[in-house]
C-alpha positions, 0 to 999 in steps of 0.5 A, spaced: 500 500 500 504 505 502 511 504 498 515 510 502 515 518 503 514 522 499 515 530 503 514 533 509 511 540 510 514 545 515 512 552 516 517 557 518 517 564 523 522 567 518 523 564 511 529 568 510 532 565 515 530 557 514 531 557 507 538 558 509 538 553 514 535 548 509 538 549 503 545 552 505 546 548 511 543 542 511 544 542 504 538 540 501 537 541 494 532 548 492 527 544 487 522 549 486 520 556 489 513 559 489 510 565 492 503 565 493 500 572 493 493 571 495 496 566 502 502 572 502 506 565 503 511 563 500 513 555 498 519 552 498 520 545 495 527 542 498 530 535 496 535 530 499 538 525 496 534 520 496 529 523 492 524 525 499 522 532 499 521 537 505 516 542 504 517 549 507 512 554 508 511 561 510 505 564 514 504 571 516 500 568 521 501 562 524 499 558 531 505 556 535 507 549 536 509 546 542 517 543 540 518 538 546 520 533 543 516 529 548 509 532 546 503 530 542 504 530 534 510 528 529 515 527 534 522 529 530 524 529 523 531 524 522 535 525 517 541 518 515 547 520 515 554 517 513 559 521 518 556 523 526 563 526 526 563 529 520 555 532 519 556 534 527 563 538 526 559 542 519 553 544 524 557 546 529 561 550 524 555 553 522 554 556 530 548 549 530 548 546 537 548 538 537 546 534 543 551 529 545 552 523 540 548 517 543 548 509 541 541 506 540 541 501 546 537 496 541 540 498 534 546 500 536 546 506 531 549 513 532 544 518 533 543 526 535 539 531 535 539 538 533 534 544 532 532 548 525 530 555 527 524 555 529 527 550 534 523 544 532 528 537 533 531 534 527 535 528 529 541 525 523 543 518 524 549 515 522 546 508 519 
């Protein structure tokens, strides 16, 4: 039935700024930008390598959202990477705090968590 994901939507407070973060630092790929003028909203469409999509919104009014990665909703967004290390010391580079590196008790994978602008939690896990 399901075959995989095709994208996940994120509205942002400050496009500028969140553009920035996901196109320059996280290095995604711009595939399509879009204003629309009758929301006053803007539309960015993001990819990854893998072919997933991220879709990133702007709003002038928005409703805050609890980011407690422990509270009701999408819990956190998870990107795989090739090197902690490597994506680690590029975060930090850019002045993005990383939580400490932990290893999955059950997969013995390494992960972490870090937060886009809006301080939702992302988490990349080296698999």
């Amino acid at each position: 039935m399901l075959k995989g994901t095709h994208h996940t939507a994120i509205i942002c407070s400050d496009y500028e700024k969140s553009k920035y973060f996901y196109n320059t630092i996280l290095g995604l790929k711009i595939i399509d930008e879009n204003y629309r003028q009758a929301r006053d909203s803007y539309k960015l469409d993001l990819q990854l390598p893998d072919g997933t999509q991220i879709e990133l919104f702007s709003f002038p009014d928005f409703t805050p959202r609890a980011v407690d990665p422990e509270a009701l909703g999408l819990r956190h967004l998870a990107f795989v990477v090739e090197s902690m290390d490597l994506v680690c010391k590029h975060l930090q580079s850019f002045a993005v705090a990383v939580e400490a590196v932990r290893i999955d008790p059950y997969t013995g994978e390494k992960y972490t968590f870090f937060k886009d602008p809006d301080n939702l939690p992302l988490e990349i896990c080296e698999l």
